[in-house]
N, C-alpha and C positions, 0 to 999 in steps of 0.2 A: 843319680840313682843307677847302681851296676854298670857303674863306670869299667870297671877293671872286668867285668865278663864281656861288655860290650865290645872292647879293644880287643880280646883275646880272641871271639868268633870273626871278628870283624879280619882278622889277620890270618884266620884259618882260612874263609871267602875268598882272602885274596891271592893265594896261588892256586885256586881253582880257574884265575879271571885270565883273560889273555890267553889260552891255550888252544881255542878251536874245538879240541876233543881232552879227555882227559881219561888215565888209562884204570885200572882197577888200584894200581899201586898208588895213585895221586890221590885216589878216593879215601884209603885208607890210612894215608898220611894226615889228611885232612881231618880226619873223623879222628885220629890221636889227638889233634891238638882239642879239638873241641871235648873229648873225654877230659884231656887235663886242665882245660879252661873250666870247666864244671865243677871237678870234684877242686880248683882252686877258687872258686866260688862257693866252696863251704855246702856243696848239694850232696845229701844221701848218697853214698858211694853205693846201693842198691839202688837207686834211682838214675843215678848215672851210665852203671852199666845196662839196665832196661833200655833207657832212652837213645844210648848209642848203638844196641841191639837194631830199634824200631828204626833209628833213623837209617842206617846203617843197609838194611835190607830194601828196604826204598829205593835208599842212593846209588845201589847200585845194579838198579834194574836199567834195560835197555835204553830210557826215556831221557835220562843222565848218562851213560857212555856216551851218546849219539848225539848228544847234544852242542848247538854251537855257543850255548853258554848254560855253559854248565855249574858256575858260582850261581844264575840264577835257580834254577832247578834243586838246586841243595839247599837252598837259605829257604825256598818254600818251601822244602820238607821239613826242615830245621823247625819253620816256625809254626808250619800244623803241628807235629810234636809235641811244642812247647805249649801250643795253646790248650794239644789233651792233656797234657800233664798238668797244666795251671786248675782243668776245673770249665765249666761253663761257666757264663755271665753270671754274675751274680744278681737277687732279687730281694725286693722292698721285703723287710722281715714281713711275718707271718702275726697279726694282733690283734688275735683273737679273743673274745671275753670284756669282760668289761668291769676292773680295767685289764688289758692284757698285758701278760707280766714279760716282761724282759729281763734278765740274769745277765750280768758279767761274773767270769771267772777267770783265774790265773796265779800266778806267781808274785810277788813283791815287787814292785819297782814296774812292774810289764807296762803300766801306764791304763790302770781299771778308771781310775777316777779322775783322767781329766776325758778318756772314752765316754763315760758313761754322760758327761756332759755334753760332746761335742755330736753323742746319739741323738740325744734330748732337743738340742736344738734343731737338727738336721728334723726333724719324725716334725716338728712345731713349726716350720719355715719349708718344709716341703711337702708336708702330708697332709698338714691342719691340723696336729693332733695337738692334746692337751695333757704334756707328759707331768711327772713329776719323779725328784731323785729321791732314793731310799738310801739313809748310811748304814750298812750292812756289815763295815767293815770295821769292830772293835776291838781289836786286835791290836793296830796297831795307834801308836802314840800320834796323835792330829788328823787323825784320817776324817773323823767327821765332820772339823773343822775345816778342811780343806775341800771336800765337797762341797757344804756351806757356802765357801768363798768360790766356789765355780758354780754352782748353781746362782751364786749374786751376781756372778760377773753376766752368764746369759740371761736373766731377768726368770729363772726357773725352779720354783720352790723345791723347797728339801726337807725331806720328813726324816727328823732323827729321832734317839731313842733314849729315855730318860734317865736320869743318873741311877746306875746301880743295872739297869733292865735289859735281860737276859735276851741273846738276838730272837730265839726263837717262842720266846712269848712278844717281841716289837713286831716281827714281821709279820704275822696276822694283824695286829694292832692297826699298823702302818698302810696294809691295804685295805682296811675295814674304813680308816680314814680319809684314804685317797677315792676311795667309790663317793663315798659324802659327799667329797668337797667338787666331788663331777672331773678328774680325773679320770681322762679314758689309757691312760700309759704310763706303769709303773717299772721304774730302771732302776733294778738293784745292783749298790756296788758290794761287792763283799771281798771281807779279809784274803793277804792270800799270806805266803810264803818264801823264805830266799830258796827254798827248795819243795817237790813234792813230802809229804807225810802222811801218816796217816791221822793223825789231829783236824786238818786240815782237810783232807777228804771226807773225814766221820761230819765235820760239821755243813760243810758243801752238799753232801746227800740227806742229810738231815733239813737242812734249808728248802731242798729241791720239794722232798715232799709236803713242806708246809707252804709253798707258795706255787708251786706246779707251775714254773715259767711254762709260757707259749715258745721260746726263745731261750736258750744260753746259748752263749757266745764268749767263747774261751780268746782273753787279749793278751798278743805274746807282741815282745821287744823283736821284730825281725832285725835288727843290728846285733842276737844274741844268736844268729845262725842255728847248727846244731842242735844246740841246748830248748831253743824255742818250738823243735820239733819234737824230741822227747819228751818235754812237760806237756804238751799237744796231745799226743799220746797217749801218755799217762792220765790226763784229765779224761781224755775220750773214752777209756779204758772204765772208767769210776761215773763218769757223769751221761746224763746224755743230749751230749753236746750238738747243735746244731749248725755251729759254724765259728771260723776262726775272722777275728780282727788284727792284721797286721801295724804294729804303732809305728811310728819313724821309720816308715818307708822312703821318707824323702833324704834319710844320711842313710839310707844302705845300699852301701859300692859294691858287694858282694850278689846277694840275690840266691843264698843258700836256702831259708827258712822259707821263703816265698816257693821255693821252685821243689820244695823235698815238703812240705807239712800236711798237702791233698795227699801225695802219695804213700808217705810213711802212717800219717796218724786217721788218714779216711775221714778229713773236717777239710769241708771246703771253705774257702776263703769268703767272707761276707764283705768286709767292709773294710779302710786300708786308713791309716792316719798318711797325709800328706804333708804335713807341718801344726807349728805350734798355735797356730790360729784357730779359735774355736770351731770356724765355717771350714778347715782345712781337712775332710771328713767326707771321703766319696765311697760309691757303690766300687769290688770290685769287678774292673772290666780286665780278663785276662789276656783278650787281644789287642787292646792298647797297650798292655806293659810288657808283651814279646816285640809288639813292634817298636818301642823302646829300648829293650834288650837287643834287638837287630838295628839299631843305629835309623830307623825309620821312622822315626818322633812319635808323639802324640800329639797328632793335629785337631781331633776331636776332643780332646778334651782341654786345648788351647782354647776352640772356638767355644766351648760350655762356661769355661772362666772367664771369658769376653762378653759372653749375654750377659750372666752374673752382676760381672762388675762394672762393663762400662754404661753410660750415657749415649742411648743412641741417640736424641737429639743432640747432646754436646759432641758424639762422634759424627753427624752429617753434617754439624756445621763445620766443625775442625776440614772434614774430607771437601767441601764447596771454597772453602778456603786457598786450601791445597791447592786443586783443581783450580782457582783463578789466580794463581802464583801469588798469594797474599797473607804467606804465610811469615808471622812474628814470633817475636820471642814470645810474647804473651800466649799464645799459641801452641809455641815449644813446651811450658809449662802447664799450661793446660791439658796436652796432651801426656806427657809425662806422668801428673796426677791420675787422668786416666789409666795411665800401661801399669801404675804403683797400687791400683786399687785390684792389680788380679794377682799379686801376689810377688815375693822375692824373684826378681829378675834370672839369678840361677834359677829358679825351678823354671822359667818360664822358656827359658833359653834352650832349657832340658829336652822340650817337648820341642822343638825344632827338629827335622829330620836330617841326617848327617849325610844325605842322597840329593839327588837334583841341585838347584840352583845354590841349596846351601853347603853344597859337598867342600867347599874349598875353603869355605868360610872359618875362620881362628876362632872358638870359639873359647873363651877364658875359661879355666874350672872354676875362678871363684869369682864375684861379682861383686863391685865395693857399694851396696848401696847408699853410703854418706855421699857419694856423688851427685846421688842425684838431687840430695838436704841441700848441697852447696848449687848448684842450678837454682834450684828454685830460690832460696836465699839471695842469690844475688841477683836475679830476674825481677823478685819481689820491692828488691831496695832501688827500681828505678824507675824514671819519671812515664803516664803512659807513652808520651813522644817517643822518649827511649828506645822504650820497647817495640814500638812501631820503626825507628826510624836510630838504627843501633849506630850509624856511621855520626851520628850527631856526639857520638861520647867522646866527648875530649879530655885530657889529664885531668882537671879537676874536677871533672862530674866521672869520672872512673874514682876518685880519692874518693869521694861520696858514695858512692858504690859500694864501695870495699870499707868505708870505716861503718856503715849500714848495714852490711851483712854476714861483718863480721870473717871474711875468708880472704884470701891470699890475689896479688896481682897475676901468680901462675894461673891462678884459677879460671880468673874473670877474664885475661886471655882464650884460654883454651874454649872456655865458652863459645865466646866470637870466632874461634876459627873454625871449631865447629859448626856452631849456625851458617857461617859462611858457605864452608861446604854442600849444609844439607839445603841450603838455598841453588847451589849450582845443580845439585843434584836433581832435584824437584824441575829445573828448565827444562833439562834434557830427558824429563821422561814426561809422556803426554799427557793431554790434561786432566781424563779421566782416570787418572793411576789410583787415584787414594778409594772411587768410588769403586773399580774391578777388586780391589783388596775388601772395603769393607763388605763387598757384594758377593766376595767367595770366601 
């Protein structure tokens, strides 16, 4: 996530670093790269020059000339900046009525309807609510179909609209029915567009007035930069929008449409897709993704995907484990299954801070997770002794092994040297390690 701006500031930082003092000309050398780091991140070139304005005038007040580190002094102005520009926190929609209605709206492709699902879950698994999906969108060829099959996949019914029946005698229909059935939360998806039109807006404000959402929430492709803030825009302009949802935030390198759509299109950001997983769907927080942006992880929302998903009895027992050097391969996998239950290793990797102890650390761009298929694989294919007691694998119970699960002698090596390792490793650090980790 904003790889290629992260690297760019991160490189502006660093001829600030080492200097003692830094002169007015070092400031404003600094503050170029970062204007071109921006607008090469696809941000509002009016947005960009404000914000190098604001930062600008900060930086180079007496507090930063005079300072004995003045890289630090800059990267916090940097990143108050970025967090006004982001927007305040964001907050639990507003569901009001009964049922109260929720709108998506957008463009084609922008990704309305696997949103509108991954709302429905979210609102029903963290609110207690009892949503239901509306297909709204007849327009286009499988649309209602394909809601259908995501409202099946999360176990969340879906009211569609009869053959031949016109949207705007359904959607009265539709909520007349969802009150019945004791639905207190109705998510409509509706048709959109490869572009704005006006076909397309006549029927969007025609809809509005027949179902008076509590909520629209306008969902743009943030990998469509630019373009995601114009259509932003333009929906804002015609509708009245209450907040934007960014989709695949987790593949965009850039961070154009994030950091330019508060301030070009006046929609703050509500809620962010993090991947393709229905639960991959958080509030957003804009000062966890500056300090992501500034190479300072997201430690907080590491630790929120760890209550989520792990076992904390299977995590105290794993750490008691630990703690009395009695750590196996069984263990290894076990824990593993754990670290796989909070999501793609890259993302997780992501939220690591590129500062402190991890500063030195190699951190791969891409993450092979068939890796960790073949650990567990070949963990699984052996005896429990085995696994307790690895030095007992002799060539023929290694062939066993490996014609068991199917993977390579590179493989089933590399396993063992690693375990090896992370066995020397665990001696030399004391014996409460695993409980200070799971305790902070």
């Amino acid at each position: 996530m904003f790889d290629g701006l992260q690297g760019k500031l991160e490189s502006a930082f660093s001829r600030l670093r080492g200097q003692g003092r830094v002169s007015k000309d070092d400031l404003e050398r600094a503050m170029r790269e970062i204007r071109l780091a921006l607008l090469e991140a696809d941000v509002h070139f009016k947005v960009v020059r404000q914000f190098v304005k604001d930062v600008q005038a900060k930086a180079l007040g007496e507090e930063v000339l005079a300072s004995l580190t003045p890289d630090q002094q800059v990267i916090r102005i940097v990143r108050d900046q970025l967090t006004d520009l982001l927007g305040a926190a964001s907050e639990e929609l507003e569901l009001k009525g009964r049922p109260a209605v929720v709108m998506l709206c957008g463009l084609q492709g922008s990704g309305k309807t696997t949103t509108a699902g991954k709302l429905a879950l979210r609102l029903r698994s963290q609110q207690n609510k009892n949503p239901v999906l509306i297909a709204g969108d007849l327009q286009r060829a499988a649309a209602v179909e394909q809601l259908r099959q995501v409202g099946q996949s999360i176990d969340i019914p879906v009211l569609t609209p009869n053959d031949g029946e016109e949207l705007l005698r359904f959607a009265p229909r539709a909520l007349a029915e969802a009150k019945r059935a004791g639905h207190d939360v109705v998510i409509f998806d509706t048709a959109g567009r490869l572009h704005v039109d006006e076909g397309l807006m006549a029927e969007l404000i025609a809809l509005v007035r027949v179902v008076e959402p509590k909520e629209l929430l306008f969902v743009c492709d943030s990998m469509t930069g630019q373009d995601a803030v114009k259509s932003a825009a333009h929906f804002a302009d015609a509708l009245p929008v209450t907040g934007a949802v960014l989709t695949k935030l987790d593949g965009d390198t850039r961070g154009g449409a994030a950091l330019s759509i508060r301030a070009v299109a006046n929609v703050p950001i509500r809620f962010v897709g993090v991947g393709e997983k229905s639960t991959e769907f958080e509030l957003f927080q804009p000062d966890r993704l500056v300090s992501r942006i500034l190479g300072m992880g997201d430690v907080l929302s590491l630790i929120e995907k760890a209550e989520q998903s792990i076992d904390q009895d299977e995590a105290e027992r794993l750490a008691g484990r630990i703690a009395k050097r009695q750590f196996t391969l069984e263990d290894l996998r076990d824990q593993l299954r754990q670290i796989r239950k909070m999501g793609p290793l890259s993302q997780i990797m992501g939220m690591l801070p590129k500062t402190g102890p991890f500063k030195n650390m190699q951190m791969p761009t891409e993450v092979d997770e068939t890796r960790l298929v073949s650990i567990e694989a070949l963990i699984n294919s052996m005896t429990p002794r085995e696994r307790e007691k690895p030095g007992l694998l002799s060539q023929s119970r290694k062939k066993r092994i490996l014609k068991g699960s199917g993977r390579t002698p590179q493989e089933l090596n590399q396993l063992l040297r690693q375990y090896k390792q992370m066995r020397k490793m665990m001696k030399k650090m004391k014996g409460d390690w695993m409980s200070n980790v799971m305790g902070g």
